[in-house]
N, C-alpha and C positions, 0 to 999 in steps of 0.2 A: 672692084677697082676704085670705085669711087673711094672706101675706106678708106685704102692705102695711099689715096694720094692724100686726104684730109690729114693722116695720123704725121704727114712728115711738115706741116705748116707750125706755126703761131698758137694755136690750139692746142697745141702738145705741151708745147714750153709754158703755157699758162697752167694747165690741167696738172702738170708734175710739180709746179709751184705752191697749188691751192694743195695739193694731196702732200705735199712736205708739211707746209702750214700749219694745214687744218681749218684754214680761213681764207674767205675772198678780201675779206679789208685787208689783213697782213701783207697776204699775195699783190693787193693793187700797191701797197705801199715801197713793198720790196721792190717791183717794177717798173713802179712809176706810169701806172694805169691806172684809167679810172675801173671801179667795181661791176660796171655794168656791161665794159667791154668784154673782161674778163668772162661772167656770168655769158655773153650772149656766145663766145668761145665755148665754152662748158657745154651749154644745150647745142651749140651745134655737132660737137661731136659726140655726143647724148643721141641727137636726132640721127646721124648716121649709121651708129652703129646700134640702134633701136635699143640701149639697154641704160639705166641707171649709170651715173660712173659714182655718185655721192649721197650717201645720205645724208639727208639734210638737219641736221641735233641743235637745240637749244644753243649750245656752244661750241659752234661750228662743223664743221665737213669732216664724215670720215666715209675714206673708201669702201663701196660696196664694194662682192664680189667680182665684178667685171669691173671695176674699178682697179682693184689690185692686179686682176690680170694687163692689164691696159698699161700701169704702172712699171709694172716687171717689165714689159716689153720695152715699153717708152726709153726706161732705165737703159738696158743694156744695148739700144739701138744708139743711143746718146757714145754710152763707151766705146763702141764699136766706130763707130765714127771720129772719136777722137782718136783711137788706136791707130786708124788707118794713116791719118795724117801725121803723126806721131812717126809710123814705119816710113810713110814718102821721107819726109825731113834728113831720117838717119840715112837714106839710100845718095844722101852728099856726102856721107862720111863724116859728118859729123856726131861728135860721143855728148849728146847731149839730151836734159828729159827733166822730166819730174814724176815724183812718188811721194803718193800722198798715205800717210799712216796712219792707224787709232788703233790705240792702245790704253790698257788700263793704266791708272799711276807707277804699279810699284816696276813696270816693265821702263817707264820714261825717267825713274831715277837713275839706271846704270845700264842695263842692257841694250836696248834700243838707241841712247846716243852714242855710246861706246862701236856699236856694231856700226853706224852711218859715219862714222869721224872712218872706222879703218877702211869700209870700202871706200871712201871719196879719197884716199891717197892713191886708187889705183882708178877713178871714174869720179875723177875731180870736175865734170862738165856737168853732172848729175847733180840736182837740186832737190828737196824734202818740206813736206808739210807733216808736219804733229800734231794729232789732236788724241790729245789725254782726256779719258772721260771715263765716267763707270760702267764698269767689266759688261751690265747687259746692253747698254748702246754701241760697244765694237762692233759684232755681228749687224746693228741696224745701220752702221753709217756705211758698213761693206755692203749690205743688201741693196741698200740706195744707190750706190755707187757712189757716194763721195767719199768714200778710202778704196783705198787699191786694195793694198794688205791689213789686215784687224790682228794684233796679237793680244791676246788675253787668257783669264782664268775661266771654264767652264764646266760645268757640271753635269751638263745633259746636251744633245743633239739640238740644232738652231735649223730652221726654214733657210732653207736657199743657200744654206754656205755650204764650201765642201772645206775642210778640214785639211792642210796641206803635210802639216806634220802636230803630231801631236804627243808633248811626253809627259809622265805626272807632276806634279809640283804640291808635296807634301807640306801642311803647314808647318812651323818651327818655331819654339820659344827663342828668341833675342836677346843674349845680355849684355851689359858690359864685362868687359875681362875679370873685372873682379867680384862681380857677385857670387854667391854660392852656389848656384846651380851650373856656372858657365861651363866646368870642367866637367860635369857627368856625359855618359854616355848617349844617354838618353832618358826625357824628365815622361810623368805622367802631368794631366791634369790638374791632381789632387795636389802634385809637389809643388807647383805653383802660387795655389793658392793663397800660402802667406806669405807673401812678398807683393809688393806695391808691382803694378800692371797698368801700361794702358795699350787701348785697345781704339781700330776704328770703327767707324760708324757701321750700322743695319745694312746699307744697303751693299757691301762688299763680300766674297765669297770668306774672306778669312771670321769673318763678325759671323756670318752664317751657323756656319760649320761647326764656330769653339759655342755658341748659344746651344744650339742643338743637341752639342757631345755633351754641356755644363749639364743641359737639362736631364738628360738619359742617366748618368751619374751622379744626378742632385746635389749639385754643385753650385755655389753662389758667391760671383765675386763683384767687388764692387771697384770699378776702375777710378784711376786717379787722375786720368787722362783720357775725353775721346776727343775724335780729330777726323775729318774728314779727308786730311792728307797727312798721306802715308810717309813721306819725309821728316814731318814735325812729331811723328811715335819715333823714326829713326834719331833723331837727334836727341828729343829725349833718354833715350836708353844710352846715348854716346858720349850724354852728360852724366850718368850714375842715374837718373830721375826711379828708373826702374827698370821694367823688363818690357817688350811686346813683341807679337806674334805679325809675323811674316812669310813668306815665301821668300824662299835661299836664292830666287834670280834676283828681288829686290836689291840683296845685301851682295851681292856676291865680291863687288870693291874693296866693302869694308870687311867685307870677313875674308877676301884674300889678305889685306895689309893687318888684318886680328884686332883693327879698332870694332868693333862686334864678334860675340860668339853666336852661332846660331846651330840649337841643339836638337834632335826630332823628337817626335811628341809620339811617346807608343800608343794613346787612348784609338781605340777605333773609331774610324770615322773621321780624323783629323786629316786622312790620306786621302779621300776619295775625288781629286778636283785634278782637272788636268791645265797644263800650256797647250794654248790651242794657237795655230798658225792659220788663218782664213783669206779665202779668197770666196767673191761671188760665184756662186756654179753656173757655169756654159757658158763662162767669157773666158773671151781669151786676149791675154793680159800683152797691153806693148812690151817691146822688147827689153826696155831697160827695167822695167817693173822686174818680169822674170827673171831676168838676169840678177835685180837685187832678194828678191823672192830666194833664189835656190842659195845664194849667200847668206841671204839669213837662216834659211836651217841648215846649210852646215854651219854656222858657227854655234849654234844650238844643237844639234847633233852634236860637237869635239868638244864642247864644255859639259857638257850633260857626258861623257865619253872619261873626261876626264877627272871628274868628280867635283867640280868646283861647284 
């Protein structure tokens, strides 16, 4: 008993501060507390529940195991609590809420603002947070709970998420209408290679994937463009600059209106990465989250359906 009552104080709200951080100075900064109060919070709930919650590293605090468990809970007691109050508010009848999203880039060029403009014509009282970040911190800001929904590119199975819909998303050469390859049916690798490319950075699943294939087929290209955003390889291909590699939900605007062609790439292994729709596992999500939740995969489901 004594736990449970500690775990709902002051002591919570600091311990899930310091374990976001990684730091008591950061943590007292963001708070606006001194480090000692913080720290004497931490041991007290160290002392109750008899176990470590931090290892202590040269370069600050990372959670032990009963750390991360503590966390998790802390976590979704937090949401759980906002939900409820969330659900009272609607029981006035009022259509009002927020949802908050993260998502990779190439999902925040066209799909995901396009999908929140048309439902808000029918749940115009519903408000949105975006945060655009790379493809592997999606799943960490859903795990944490500071996104609702995580849309992204993934490659393998994530801790803690359940997966709500998921469909593949093949990488695709990019060109302008009139390059030479725009009209084939479908390009390899090797057909690319002489023509001017650029390409984004390491840490994306599409740089991945084409290093990897390039490697296994000894293939060596050298780009004329990288770029950590995914916009500025679209716009250069939309100036003639040259070619680059995408996923078709990126484009899907420009290559409905044929300012882009985007063409598939038969090499193996160019295919193996899926859309992934995420939500934390064992929360259950306010009402207007889910209600925007089951709207975005249909409208991901009927385009995927439709072939665009």
């Amino acid at each position: 008993m004594k736990a449970s009552i500690r775990l709902q104080d002051t002591a919570i709200r600091y311990f899930l501060e310091v374990a976001q951080l990684g730091s008591i100075s950061e943590a007292s900064v963001r708070l606006n507390v001194a480090t000692s109060a913080i720290s004497r919070q931490i041991s007290s709930l160290e002392d109750t529940l008899g176990a470590h919650l931090f290892e202590r590293q040269p370069r600050g605090m990372k959670l032990s195991a009963a750390g991360e468990m503590l966390a998790a809970y802390a976590r979704k007691n937090a949401l759980e609590s906002a939900r409820v109050v969330a659900e009272i508010g609607a029981l006035n009848g009022l259509e009002k809420g927020h949802v908050n999203i993260a998502c990779s880039e190439g999902f925040a060029m066209d799909f995901i603002p396009r999908t929140i403009s048309n439902f808000r014509q029918q749940h115009n009282g519903i408000h949105f947070h975006l945060k655009v970040c790379a493809p592997g911190d999606v799943a960490k800001l859903v795990s944490h709970g500071e996104s609702d929904i995580g849309i992204t590119l993934s490659l393998s199975p994530t801790k803690d998420i359940t997966v709500e819909y998921r469909q593949p998303s093949p990488i695709m050469a990019v060109f302008h209408p009139t390059h030479p390859l725009a009209h084939k049916k479908s390009v390899s690798l090797a057909q690319l290679q002489p023509y001017p490319i650029a390409l984004p950075e390491e840490n994306t699943t599409v740089r991945q994937l084409f290093d990897i294939c390039c490697s296994r087929l000894n293939l060596l290209f050298e780009p004329i463009l990288e770029s950590n955003h995914m916009a500025t390889l679209s716009r250069f291909t939309s100036f003639g600059g040259g070619m680059h590699l995408s996923g078709e939900i990126s484009m899907r605007h420009q290559i409905a209106t044929q300012e882009l062609i985007a063409v598939p790439i038969r090499d193996r292994g160019m295919d193996v990465r899926n859309t992934e729709i995420q939500t934390l596992s064992g929360r259950t999500l306010p009402a207007v989250v889910k209600v925007f939740l089951d709207y975005l995969i249909d409208k991901m489901k009927h385009e995927e359906m439709m072939g665009f």
